[in-house]
N, C-alpha and C positions, 0 to 999 in steps of 0.2 A: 627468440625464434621469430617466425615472419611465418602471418598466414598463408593458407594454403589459396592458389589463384582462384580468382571470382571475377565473375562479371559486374560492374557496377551501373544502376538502373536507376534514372532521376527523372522520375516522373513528376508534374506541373500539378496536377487537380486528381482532386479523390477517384474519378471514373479511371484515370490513369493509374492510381495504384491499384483499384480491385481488377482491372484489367492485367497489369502484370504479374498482380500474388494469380491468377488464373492461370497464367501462361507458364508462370516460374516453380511454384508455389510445390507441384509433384515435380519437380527438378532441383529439391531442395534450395530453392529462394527464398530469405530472408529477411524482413523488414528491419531498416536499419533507421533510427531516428537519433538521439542520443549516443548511443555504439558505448555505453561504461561497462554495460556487461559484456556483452557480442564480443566486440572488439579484441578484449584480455583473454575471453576462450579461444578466440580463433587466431590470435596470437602463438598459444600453447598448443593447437593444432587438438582442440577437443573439439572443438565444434568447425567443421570446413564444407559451410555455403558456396555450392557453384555460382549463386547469383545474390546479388544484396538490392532491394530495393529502396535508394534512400529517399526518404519521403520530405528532407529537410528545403525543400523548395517548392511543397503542397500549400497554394492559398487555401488561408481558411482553419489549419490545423493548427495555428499558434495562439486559437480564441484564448482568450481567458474572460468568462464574463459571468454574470447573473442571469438565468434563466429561468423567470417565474419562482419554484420555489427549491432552485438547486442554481446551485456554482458551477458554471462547466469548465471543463479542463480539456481543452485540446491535445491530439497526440502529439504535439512540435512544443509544449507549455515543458522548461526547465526546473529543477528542483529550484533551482535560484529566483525564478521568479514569486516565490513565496519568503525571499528572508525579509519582507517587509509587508505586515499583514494587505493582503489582495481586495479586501472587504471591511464594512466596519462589523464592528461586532466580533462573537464568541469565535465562530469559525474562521476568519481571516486571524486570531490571534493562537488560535489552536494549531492551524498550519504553519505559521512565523514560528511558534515555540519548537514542532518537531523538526520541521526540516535542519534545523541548526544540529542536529544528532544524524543528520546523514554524512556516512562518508566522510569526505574532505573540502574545502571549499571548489579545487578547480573538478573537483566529479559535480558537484552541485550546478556549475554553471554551465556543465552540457548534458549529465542527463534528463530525462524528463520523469514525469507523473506516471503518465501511460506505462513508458517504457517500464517504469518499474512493477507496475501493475501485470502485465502481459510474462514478464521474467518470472513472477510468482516464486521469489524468494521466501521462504519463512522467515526470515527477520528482515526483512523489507518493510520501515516504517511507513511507507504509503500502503503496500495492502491492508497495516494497521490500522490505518488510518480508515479506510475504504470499508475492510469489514466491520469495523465499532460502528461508522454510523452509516451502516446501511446505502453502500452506494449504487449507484444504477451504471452500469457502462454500455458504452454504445460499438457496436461491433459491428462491421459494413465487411461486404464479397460482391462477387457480381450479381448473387442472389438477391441481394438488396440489403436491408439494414434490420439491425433486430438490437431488441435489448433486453443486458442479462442481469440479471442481479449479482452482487459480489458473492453473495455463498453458493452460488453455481456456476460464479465464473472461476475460482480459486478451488482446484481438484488437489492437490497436495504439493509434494517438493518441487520446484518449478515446473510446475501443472496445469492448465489452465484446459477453458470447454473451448477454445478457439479451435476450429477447423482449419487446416493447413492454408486455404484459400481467403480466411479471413484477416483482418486485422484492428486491433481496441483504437477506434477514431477518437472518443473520446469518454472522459470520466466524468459522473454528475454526482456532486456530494449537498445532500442535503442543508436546509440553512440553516443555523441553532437558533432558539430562540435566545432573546437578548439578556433574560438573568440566566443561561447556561451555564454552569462551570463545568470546568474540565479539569485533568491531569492527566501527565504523560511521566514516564521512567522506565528508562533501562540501563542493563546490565551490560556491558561488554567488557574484554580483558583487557584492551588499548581503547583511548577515545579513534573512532574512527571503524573501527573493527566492528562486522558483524554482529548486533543482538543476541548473547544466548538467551534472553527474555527480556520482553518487555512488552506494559500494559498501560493501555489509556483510556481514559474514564469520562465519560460525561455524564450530568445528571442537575435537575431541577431543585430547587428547593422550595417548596409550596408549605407554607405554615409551620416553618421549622423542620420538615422531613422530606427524606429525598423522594423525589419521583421521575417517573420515564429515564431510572437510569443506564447506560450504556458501558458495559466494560469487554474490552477486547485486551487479546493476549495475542503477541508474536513473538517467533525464535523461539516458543517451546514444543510446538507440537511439528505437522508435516504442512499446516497453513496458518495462516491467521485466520482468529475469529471472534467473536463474541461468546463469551462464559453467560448464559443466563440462569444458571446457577448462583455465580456470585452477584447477579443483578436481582435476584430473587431475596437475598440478604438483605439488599440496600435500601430498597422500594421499602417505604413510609414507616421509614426509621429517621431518628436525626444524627445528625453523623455524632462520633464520638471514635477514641480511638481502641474500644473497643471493637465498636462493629465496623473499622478498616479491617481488624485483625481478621475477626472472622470471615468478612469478604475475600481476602486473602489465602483463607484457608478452604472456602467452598470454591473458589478456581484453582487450585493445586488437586483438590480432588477431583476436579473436573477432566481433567485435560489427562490426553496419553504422549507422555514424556517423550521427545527423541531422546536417544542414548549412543553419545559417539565416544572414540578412544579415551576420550576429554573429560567425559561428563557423563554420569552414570543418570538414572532417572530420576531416582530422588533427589542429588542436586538441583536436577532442574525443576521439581516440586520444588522444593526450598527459592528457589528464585521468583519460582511466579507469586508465592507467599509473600517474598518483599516487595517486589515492582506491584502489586497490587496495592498492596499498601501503601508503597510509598508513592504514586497517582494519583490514591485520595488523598493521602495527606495535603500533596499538591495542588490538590485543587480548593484546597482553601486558604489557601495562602496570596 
């Protein structure tokens, strides 16, 4: 099929786009950057935008940098610009490791960060990503600019606290410090296919025992999030692969299971039990 007609709206500079999500925005206007999701729905004629504002000729929106003590991510920055760590250190090798589990290479090399953030997929390895370590995102209208936190910008199945008039300018992920480890695993039926769970783990090691650790879970609930349940396990313990298990099993009791034709709820307990564990295991590897 072939989408339903739209207008298409290419605005230069940021004042120009919150000036047109203004204009469009209660006219069902659309911010189009990337288009990997948009695009395939509005094909199938599920989602039909009278207006699309493509924002893919906005200076300024393709940053990718260091900012004091976060990494910002532009809304124009592609999943592909991360298949080769962006930084040195924990976080630029933490972002090279997952982007490799998105999708397929040619979706990798036009969608973006943002975009996938703002879509608010549950098995959307970037909100993964974003809710484990506590991102801050920057969201601009004609009102001005505000910024939200990830667990209030992520409301459930492609959900988000954006106001129609708004749109996620850009993403800020915290730095890691430099003995970080991490681990990332998931579960899908095809490589390329959708998350039905998966969980990624950061955490310190200070005198043999973890600390400040971080474990988030996506593709099992209605968002991604952070289990601090099973971070409450890990914290100033040393690892061993008993207490993965148990981590494992305090974010299975954590979490309220989606349940589709597919996949009953205790399956998906049963999944976040392994991707938890198999995360840590990973990260010391």
């Amino acid at each position: 099929m072939k989408p339903a007609p739209f207008t298409r709206h290419v605005p230069r500079t940021v004042d120009e786009v919150v000036s047109a999500l203004a204009e469009f925005a209660p006219l069902d206007g659309r911010i189009l950057a990337g288009g990997q999701s948009l695009v395939p729905i509005m094909a199938f004629r599920m989602a039909r935008p009278a207006h699309l504002i493509d924002i893919n000729e906005v200076e300024g929106l393709d940053r990718l940098a260091v900012d004091g003590d976060y990494l910002s991510i532009g809304a124009r920055v592609r999943h592909g610009a991360f298949h080769k760590p962006v930084i040195d250190g924990p976080l630029g090798k933490l972002l090279a490791f997952v982007v490799s589990h998105i999708a397929h290479y040619p979706i990798r090399m036009r969608g973006t960060f943002c975009g996938s953030l703002a879509h608010a997929d549950p098995a959307s390895e970037w909100c993964l990503v974003a809710a484990t370590l506590d991102a801050q995102l920057v969201v601009k209208s004609v009102r001005g600019e505000r910024i939200v936190p990830v667990t209030d910008f992520l409301e459930g199945i492609m959900s988000t606290s954006l106001a129609e008039d708004e749109f996620l300018a850009e993403a800020r992920l915290p730095l890691l410090p430099d003995d970080t480890k991490f681990g990332f695993y998931e579960f899908s039926r095809r490589a390329g296919d959708f998350a039905m769970s998966a969980a990624l783990v950061t955490y310190r090691l200070v005198d043999g025992v973890i600390a400040d650790a971080h474990v988030g879970i996506g593709g099992a609930e209605d968002r991604a999030r952070r289990i601090t349940e099973a971070e409450d396990v890990l914290n100033g313990q040393a690892p061993s692969p008993e207490l993965f298990v148990a981590a494992g099993e305090a974010a299975a009791n954590a979490i309220e299971p989606l349940e589709d034709i597919q996949t009953t709820a205790e399956y998906r307990c049963d999944l976040v039990r392994a991707v938890t564990r198999r995360a840590l295991e990973r990260s010391l590897q």
